[in-house]
C-alpha positions as CSV (number, residue, x, y, z in Angstrom):
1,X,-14.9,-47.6,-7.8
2,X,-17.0,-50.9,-6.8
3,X,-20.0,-50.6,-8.8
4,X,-22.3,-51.8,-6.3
5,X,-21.3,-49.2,-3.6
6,X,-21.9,-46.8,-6.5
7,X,-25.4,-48.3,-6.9
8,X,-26.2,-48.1,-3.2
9,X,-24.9,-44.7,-2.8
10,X,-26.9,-43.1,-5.8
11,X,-29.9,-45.2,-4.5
12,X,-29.2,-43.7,-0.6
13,X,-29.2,-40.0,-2.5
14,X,-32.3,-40.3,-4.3
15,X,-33.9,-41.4,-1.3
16,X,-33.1,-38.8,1.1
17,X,-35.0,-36.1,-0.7
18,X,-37.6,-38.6,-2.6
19,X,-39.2,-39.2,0.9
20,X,-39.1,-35.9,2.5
21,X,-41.5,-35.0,-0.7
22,X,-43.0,-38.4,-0.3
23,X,-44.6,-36.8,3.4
24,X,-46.3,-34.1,1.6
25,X,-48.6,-36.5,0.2
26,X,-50.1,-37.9,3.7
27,X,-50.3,-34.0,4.3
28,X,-52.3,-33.2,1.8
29,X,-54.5,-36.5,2.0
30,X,-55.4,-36.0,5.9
31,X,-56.1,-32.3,4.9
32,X,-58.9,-33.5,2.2
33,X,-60.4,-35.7,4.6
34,X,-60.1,-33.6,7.7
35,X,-57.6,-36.2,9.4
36,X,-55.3,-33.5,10.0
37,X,-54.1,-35.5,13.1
38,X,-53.4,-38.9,11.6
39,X,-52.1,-37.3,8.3
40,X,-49.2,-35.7,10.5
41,X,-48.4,-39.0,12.1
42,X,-48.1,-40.6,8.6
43,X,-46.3,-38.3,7.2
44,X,-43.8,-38.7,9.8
45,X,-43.5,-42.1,9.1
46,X,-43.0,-41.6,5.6
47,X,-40.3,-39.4,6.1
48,X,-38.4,-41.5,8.4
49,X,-37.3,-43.2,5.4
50,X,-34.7,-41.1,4.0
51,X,-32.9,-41.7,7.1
52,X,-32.1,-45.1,5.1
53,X,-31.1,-43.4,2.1
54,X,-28.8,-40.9,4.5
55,X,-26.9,-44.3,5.6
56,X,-26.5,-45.5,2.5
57,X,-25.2,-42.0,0.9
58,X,-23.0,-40.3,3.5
59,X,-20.9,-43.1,4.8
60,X,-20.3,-44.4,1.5
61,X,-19.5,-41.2,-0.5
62,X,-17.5,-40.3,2.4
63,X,-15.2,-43.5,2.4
64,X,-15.0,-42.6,-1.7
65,X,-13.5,-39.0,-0.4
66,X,-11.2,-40.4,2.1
67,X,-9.6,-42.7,-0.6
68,X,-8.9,-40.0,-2.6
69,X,-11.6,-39.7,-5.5
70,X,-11.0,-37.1,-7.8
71,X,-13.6,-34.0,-7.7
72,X,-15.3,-35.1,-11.0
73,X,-16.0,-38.7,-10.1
74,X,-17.7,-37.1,-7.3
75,X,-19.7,-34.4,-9.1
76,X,-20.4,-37.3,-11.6
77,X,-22.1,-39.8,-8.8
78,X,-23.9,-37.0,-7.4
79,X,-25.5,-36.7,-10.9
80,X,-26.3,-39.9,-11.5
81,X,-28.4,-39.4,-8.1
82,X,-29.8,-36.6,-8.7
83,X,-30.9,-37.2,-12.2
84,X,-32.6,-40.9,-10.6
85,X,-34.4,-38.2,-8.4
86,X,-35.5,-36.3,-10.9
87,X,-37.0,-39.6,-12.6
88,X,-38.8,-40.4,-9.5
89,X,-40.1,-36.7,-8.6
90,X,-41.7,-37.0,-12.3
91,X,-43.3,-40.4,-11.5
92,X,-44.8,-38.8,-8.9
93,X,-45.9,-36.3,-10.3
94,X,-47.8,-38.3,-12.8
95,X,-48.9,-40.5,-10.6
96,X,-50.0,-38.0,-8.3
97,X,-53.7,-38.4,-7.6
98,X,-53.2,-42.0,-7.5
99,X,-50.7,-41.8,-4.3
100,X,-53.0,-39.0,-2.7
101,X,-56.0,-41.7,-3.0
102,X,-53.9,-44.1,-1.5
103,X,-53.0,-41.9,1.4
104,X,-56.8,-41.0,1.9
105,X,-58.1,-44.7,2.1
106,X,-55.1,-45.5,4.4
107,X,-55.4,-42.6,6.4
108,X,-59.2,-43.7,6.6
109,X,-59.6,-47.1,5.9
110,X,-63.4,-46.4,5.3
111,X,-62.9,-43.9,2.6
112,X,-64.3,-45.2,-0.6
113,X,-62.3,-45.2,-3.5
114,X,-64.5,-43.4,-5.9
115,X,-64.7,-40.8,-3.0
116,X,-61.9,-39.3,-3.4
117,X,-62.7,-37.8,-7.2
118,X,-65.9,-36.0,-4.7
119,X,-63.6,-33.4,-3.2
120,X,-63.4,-29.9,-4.8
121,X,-60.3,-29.0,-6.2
122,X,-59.2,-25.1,-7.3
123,X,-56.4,-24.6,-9.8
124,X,-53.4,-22.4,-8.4
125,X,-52.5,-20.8,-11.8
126,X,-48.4,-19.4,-11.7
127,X,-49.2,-15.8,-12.4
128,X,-50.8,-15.6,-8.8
129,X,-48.2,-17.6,-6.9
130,X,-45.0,-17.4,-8.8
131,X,-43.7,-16.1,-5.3
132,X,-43.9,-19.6,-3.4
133,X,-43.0,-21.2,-6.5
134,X,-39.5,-19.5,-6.4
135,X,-39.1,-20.0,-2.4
136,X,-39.8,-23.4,-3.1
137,X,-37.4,-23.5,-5.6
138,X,-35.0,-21.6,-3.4
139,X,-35.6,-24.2,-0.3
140,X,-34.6,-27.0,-2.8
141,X,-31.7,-25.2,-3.5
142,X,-30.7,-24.3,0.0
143,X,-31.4,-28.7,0.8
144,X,-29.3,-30.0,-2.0
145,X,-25.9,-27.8,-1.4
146,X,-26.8,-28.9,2.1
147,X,-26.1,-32.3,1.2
148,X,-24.0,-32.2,-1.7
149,X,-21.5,-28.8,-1.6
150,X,-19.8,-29.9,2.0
151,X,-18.5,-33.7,-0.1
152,X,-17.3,-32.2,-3.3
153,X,-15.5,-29.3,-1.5
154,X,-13.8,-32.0,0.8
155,X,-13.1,-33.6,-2.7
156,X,-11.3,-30.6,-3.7
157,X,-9.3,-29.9,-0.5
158,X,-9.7,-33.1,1.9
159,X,-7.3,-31.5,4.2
160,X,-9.9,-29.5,5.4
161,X,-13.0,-31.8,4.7
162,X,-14.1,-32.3,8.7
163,X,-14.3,-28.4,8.7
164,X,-16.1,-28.2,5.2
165,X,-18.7,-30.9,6.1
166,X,-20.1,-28.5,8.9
167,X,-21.3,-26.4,6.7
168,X,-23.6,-28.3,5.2
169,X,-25.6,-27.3,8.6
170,X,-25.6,-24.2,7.3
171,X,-27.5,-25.1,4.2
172,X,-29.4,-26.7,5.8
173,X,-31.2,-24.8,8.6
174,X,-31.8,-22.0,5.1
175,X,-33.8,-25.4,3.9
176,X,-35.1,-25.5,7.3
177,X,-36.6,-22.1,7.9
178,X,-38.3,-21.7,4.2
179,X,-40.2,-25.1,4.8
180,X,-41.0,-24.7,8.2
181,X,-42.2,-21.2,8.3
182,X,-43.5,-20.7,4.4
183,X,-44.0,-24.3,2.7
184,X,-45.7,-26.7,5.8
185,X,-47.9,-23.4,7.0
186,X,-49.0,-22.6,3.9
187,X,-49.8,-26.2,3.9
188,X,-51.1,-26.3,7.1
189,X,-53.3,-23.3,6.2
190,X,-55.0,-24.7,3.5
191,X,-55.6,-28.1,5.5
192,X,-58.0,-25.8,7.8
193,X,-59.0,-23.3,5.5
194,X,-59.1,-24.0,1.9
195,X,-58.9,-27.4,1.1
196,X,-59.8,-26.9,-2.5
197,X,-56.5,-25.8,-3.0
198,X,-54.6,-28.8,-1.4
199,X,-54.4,-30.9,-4.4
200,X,-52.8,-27.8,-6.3
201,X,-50.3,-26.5,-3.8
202,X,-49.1,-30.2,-4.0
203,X,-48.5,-30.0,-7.5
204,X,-46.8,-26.6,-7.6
205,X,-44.3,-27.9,-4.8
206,X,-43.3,-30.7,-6.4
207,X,-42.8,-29.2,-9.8
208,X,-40.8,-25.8,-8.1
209,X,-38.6,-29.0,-6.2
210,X,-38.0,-30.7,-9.8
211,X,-37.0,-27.2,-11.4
212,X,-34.5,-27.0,-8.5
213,X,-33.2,-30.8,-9.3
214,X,-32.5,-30.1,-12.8
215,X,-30.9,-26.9,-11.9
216,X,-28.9,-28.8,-9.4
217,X,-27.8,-31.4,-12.6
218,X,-26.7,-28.7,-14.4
219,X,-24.4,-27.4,-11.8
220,X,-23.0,-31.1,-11.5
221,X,-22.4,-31.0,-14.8
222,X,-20.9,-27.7,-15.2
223,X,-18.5,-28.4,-12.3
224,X,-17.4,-32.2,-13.9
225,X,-16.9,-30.2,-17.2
226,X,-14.7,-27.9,-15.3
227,X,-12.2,-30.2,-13.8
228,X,-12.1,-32.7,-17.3
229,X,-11.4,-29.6,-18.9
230,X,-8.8,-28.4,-17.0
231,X,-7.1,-32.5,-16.6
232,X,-7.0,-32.3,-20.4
233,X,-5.3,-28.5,-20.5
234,X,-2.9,-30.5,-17.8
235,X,-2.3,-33.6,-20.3
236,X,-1.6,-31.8,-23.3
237,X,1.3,-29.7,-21.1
């Protein structure tokens, strides 16, 4: 495998879900600062770049399927992605009131630095909403076998891989639905309602989507052990 397709393709996988978490930020930000209607536009923006990272995974990945890559390699380039994800999702999340006062001052280039430490923020304490925590957790789920499970499956039997990679649409719309209908309206609610809870509810998503990356790794991991394994068993005989 060229290493620099490897790169690129890792790269392209991080990216699709870093920046469709990236767009919660402008969310949130236009919410604090009652620019609900500029926030959404951002937020748009922001998102439209994991349609780079979605040109720079599938195509490549797929031409690694085509030419035959075993099932392992492929579980084992997936994890190299999604353990760069899980890197960035904790920068983030360390760096998270930073980026939200970024979003604020860009969102409204008036908005004073030191205003943005002004706003009232409430706690959202996991006993009370352990719920959306786990629907969150289940939407990440539902959005990386969306993107992953339809390639390694072609991996396994790539005489069927143009039926297999349709059900990643499947996965998908699951994704779809939760974040649509639960995550972005809870969101949404807040923006109008409750904006002391906006920073919080920001917080809890992207932790709940980190739990669900590092569940994800562990799969990966599980399923490369798996087929080493049974090579080995197949040496040996």
């Amino acid at each position: 495998m060229n290493i620099i397709l490897l790169t690129l393709c890792c790269i392209g996988l991080m990216t699709i879900t870093l920046f469709e978490l990236l767009q919660i930020f402008p969310k949130i930000a236009g919410g604090l600062i009652n620019k609900n209607g500029l926030a959404a536009n951002y937020a748009l923006k922001t998102l439209l770049f994991n349609r780079f990272g979605a040109t720079l995974f599938f195509p490549i990945v797929a031409y690694y399927v085509d030419s035959g890559a075993k099932p392992d390699d492929i579980a084992m380039l997936m994890l190299v992605g999604m353990i760069l994800l899980c890197t960035a999702t904790m920068i983030l999340l360390v760096y998270y009131e930073n980026i939200i006062g970024k979003y604020m001052r860009i969102i409204n280039k008036n908005y004073a630095k030191e205003s943005t430490q002004l706003i009232l923020y409430e706690d959202l304490s996991f006993s009370k909403n352990n719920k959306f925590y786990f629907l969150v957790f289940g939407a990440g789920i539902f959005g990386h076998l969306g993107i992953l499970a339809p390639i390694l499956v072609a991996s396994i039997i790539p005489e069927f891989r143009l039926t297999v990679s349709q059900f990643g649409f499947l996965f998908n719309s699951v994704f779809s639905v939760i974040t649509i209908y639960y995550i972005d309206a809870k969101i949404s609610r807040f923006c109008e309602n409750e904006q002391e809870k906006l920073r919080s509810v920001g917080r809890l998503i992207l932790r709940s989507r980190l739990s669900s990356m590092v569940f994800m790794c562990a799969i990966l991991s599980g399923v490369a052990a798996i087929f080493w394994i049974n090579y080995i068993s197949n040496r040996k005989n």
